[in-house]
Structure formats: C-alpha cells, structure tokens
N, C-alpha and C positions, 0 to 999 in steps of 0.2 A: 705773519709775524708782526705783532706791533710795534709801532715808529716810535721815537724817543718821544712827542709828541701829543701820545692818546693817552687821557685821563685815566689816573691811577685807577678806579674803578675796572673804567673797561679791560687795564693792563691785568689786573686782580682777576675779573672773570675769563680774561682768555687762557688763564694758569689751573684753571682749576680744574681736574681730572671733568672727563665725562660718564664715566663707565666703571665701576667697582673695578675692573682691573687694573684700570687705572691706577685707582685710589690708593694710595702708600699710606702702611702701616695700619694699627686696628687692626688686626689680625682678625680676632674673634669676631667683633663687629661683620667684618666683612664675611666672614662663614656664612652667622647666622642670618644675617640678612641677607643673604645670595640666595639661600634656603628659601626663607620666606618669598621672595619677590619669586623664586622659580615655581616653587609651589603654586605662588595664586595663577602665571602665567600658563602651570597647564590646566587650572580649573577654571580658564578663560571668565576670570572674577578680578575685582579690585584686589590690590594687597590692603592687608589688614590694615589699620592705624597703626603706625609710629611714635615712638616719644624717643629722643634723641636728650640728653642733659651731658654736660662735660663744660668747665670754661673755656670762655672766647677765644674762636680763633684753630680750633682741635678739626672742623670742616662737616659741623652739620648742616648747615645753607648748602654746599657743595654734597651732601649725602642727600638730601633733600633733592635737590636737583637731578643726581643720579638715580634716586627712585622713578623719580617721573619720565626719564630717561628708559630704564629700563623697561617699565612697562607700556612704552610708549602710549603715556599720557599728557595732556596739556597739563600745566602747572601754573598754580594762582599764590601769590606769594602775600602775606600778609604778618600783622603781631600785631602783640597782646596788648600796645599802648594804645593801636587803631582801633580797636576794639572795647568800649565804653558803655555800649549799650545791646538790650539784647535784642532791641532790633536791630544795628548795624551788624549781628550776625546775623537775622535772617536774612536779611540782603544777601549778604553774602552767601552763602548757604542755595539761598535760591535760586541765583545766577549760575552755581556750578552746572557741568554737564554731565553722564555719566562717566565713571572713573577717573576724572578730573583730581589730583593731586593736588589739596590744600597743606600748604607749608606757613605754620603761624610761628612765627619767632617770638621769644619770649614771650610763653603762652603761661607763664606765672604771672603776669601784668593784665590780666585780663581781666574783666571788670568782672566782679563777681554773678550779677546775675545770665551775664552771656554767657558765662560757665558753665549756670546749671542748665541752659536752656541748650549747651555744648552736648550735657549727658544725655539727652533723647537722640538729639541728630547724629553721635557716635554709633549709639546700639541699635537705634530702629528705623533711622532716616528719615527722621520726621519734626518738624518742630509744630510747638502750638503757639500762631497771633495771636497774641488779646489784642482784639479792638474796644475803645470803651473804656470808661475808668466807673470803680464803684459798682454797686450792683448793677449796673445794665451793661456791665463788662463780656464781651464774648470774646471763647477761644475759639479759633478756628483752626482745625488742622493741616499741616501745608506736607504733602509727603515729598521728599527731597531723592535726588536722585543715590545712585551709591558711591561715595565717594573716598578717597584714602586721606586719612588725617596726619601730615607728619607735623605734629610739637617740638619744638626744640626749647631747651630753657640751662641757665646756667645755674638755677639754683629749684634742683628737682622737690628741694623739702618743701616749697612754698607753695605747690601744686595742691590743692585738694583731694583726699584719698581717691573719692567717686571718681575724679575724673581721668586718676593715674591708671586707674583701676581699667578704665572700657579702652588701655592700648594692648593690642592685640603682642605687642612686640615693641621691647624698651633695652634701649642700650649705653650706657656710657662710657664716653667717651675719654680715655687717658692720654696726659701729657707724652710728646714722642721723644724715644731715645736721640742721643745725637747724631747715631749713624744712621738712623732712617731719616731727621732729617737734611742729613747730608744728599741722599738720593732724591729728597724731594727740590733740593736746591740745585742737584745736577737735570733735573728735568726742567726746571723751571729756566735755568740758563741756559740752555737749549732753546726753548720756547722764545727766548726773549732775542736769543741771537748773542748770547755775553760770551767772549771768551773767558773760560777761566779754568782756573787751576784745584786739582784737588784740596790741597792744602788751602787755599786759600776757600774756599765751600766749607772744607772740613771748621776752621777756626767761626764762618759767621754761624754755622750749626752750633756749636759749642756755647756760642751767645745769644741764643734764642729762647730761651726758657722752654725748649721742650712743645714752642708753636710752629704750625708750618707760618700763620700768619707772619708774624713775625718775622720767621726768618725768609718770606719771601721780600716784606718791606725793605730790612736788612739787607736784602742783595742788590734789592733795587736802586738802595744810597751808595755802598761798594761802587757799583757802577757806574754812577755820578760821578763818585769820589775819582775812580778810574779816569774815567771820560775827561776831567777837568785835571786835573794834575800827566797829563800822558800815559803813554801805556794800552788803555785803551782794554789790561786784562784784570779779572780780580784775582790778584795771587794772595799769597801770605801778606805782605809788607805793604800791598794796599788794601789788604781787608783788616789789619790791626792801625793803619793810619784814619783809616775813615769812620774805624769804629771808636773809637778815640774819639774824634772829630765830633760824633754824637752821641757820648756821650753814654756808651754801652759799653761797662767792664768784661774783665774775663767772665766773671760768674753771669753776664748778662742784667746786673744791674743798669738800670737806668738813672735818669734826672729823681725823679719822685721816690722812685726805690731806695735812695742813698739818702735824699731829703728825710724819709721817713724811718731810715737806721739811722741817720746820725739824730735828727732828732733827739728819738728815745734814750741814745747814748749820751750825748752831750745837752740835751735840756732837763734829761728829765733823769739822769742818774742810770740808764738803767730801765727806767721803770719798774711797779708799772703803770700805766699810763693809760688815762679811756678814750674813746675812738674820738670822741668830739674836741676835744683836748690837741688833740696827737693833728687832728685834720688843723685847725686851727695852727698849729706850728707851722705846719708847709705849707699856709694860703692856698688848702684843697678843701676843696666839698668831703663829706665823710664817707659818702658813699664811692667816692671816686678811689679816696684811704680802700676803702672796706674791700673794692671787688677788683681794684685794676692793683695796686701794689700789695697786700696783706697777704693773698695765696700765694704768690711768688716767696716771699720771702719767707714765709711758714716753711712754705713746702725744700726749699733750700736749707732751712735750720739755722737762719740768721733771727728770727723772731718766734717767739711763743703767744698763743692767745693763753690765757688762765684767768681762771674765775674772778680775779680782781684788775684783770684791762691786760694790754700788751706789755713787755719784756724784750729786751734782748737780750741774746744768747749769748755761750761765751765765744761760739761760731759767728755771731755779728758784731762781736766789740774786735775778735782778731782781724775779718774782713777791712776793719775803718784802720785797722794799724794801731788799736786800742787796748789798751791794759783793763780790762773789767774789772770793777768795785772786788773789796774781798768780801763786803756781806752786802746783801740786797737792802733797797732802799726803804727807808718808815712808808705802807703801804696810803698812810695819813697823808701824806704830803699831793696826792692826785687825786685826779675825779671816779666817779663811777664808772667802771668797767662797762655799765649797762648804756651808758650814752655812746 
C-alpha cells in the first residue's frame, strides 16, 4: 500500500489494474481484446498490432501495459515526440527482442519519415538502412524480430491511412459512466488505504468528466482535504468542501473550463469567437484551449464548434447564472474560426 509520501506517479501506477479483469468498464474493448490476446496465446505467436485512440486519461498506457501482461512479454515504452527521425526508429526497432511489446504514445506526432519506415517493420519486420547520402547511397536490409505494436493517440484522424491500416485490431476508447466510475474510485480507495464513504465516491465520480484519470486525482485531494481538516474519511460534506477548495463544480468544471465559458459569454457576446482569440482571453496556449477544455465542454453541451469559431450555448450562459443574448452576435465582430 503506498505511504502518503510516494510520488504521485508511482501512487498513479500502483492504481492501475493489471489484468483485463481488472480493468473497469470498456466493456467491448475488453471482449475484443480478450479475444485477440487469447487467440494469439494459443497460436504461441505475438498478438497482432494495436491502435488504441479515445482522450486523455480513458487508460490506454494501462491497456498497453496489460497486453504485455497478458502475454507475458517485456514491454518498451516510447512516443511519437521521441521519435524525429527514422533512424531513431531503427534503433529502436532493433533492440527489441522477440514478442517484445512496443507501446508508442502519441504515435500521430511521429515524424513523418519514421512512419513510413513504421509500415515495413509493422507487415514484414523488416526495415531498410540507407547508408550513404546521394547516389552512392545504400539500403541495407535489417530483418527485425516479431514484435507487437500498440499506438495510442488522442487524435486518430491525424494518423496516416497506410499506417492505420497495418493494425491488426483498433479500439476506441469512450468516456465512463458515473457509476463505473464510482467502482473505479472504490477500488482505488481501497488501494490507497482511504476511508470512505459511498456518497462521498459517488459525488467526486459525478465531477470527473467521465475520466478514471481524474477522478482518481480528485480522490487523492479529498483525502488531503480529509486528512488536513480531521476526519480522516471522504464522505459527502468533505468531498463537496474540497472540491470547492479546487475549484471543481458540480458538472466538473474546472479553473480553465469556466475561464473559457465565461469568456465567450461575457467578452465576446456569446460568440462566435476563433480559437486564437478565445486562447489569448484566458492567458492559455491554443492548443491547451483546443484539447484539454473544448471536448469537455462540447461534449456537456455548454459550447458549440461551428463553421465560423466557438459559441456558447444556451446550456453555457444558464450554467454562469446568465441570461443569453435574444439574437446572436454580428459574426464581423471576431476572428477566423480557422485560427
């Protein structure tokens, strides 16, 4: 059991299932891939390649992990930002051993030529050196052992066809109900040693958006919270103090989240409004706009993307306690939707 102590990381990986039984919720997920890894287990072969896609946080590092698990293979962990050139994949590549489970995270950031030098070593296990530049350029071919590929990426459309194409088995990943992850919050309290209370589980699920991630963070401040105020349990009344405390509404809004509805609401009428624009309001990078707060609040129905920039909804102006315009703003008054 981990001490109050041990860096969040290690706290993080001692939470995390080992074993598809483990694993809570994915239903289908975990079918089909039970399937697959059984199957290759009795034709005493690697499981096929993987591609895992679903936003941050949904537990593919932790599916990853459990393939290699399951087939009782070594596991080499790597992404797509380490990976720049295509020789730093053959390196790579050539160090494996057989059935050695490669897990590339965020394998849409991966430099483009080590991509296509990816599609040989996926289907044939094999890559070609060039040594040499210019006509006195040699390929030499380097045969690789046979290895399992799992991808993970949050944004599956940026992948290259070819490359989507040579996984044997692709699954995405959806956001979880509140009641699974309440079970995931009762396992994990367990784990960690926390007293607590169902209600009190039930409500930090509720404000999770639907991540285990999250709402394992979330327990972990509760407990804080707990720990420092007395008590010592997470019930209701100190899992609604603490979430307060930081800053995590009922609907699981956060800091940036609220920043970037009121925003739209109170700077900008409404909108709509384009992402460079909108990023620039709340002293955020755009990409930070784009991929950590924009699918939350899409997917809650506080915000619209539309062809002319963001929007809020009449579900986002009621959340702020806000009376929404009776007609929509001169679309002239903002920037390109396209930035």
């Amino acid at each position: 059991m981990p001490s109050d102590n041990v860096d969040e990381r290690e706290v993080e990986g001692a939470l995390r299932p080992r074993t598809l039984a483990e694993f809570i919720g994915q239903m289908r997920v975990r079918e089909q891939l039970a399937l697959v890894l059984e199957a290759s287990r009795q034709r005493g072969a690697p499981a096929d390649h993987v591609l895992l896609s679903g936003p941050p946080g949904l537990g593919k590092t932790t599916l990853a992990m459990i393939i290699a698990s399951e087939m009782n293979a070594p596991l080499r962990i790597t992404s797509g930002p380490a990976i720049q050139h295509a020789g730093d994949l053959a390196a790579l590549l050539s160090s494996l051993t057989e059935g050695e489970v490669l897990f590339l995270d965020e394998i849409h950031r991966m430099a483009r030529p080590a991509a296509e030098m990816l599609y040989m070593a996926m289907e044939d296990f094999r890559v070609d050196v060039i040594v040499g530049k210019g006509p006195g350029a040699t390929a030499i071919p380097l045969t690789l052992p046979r290895f399992t590929l799992v991808g993970a990426t949050t944004r599956a459309g940026l992948l290259p066809a070819p490359l989507r194409d040579r996984f044997g088995f692709t699954a995405h990943l959806d956001f979880y109900a509140a009641e699974e992850l309440s079970i995931v919050l009762r396992r994990s309290a367990d784990l960690l040693g926390v007293a607590a209370d169902n209600d009190g589980l039930d409500e930090i699920a509720s404000r999770s958006r639907g991540t285990p991630r999250i709402a394992n963070r979330l327990l972990r401040r509760v407990r804080d919270y707990a720990q420092v105020h007395g008590g010592r349990r997470v019930d209701l009344p100190n899992a609604k103090s603490a979430l307060a405390v930081y800053e995590v509404d009922e609907m699981g809004l956060d800091r940036l989240d609220k920043a970037v509805l009121e925003a739209i609401c109170l700077r900008f009428a409404g909108g709509p409004v384009g992402l460079s624009t909108l990023a620039l309001a709340v002293g955020e990078e755009s990409e930070t706009v784009e991929t950590v707060a924009e699918p939350f609040l899409v997917r809650a129905g506080l915000l619209a993307r539309t062809s002319r920039g963001r929007v809020a909804t009449a579900a986002g102006w009621e959340h702020l306690g806000l009376n929404a315009p009776a007609s929509p703003p001169s679309l002239a008054l903002f920037d390109s939707p396209s930035n």
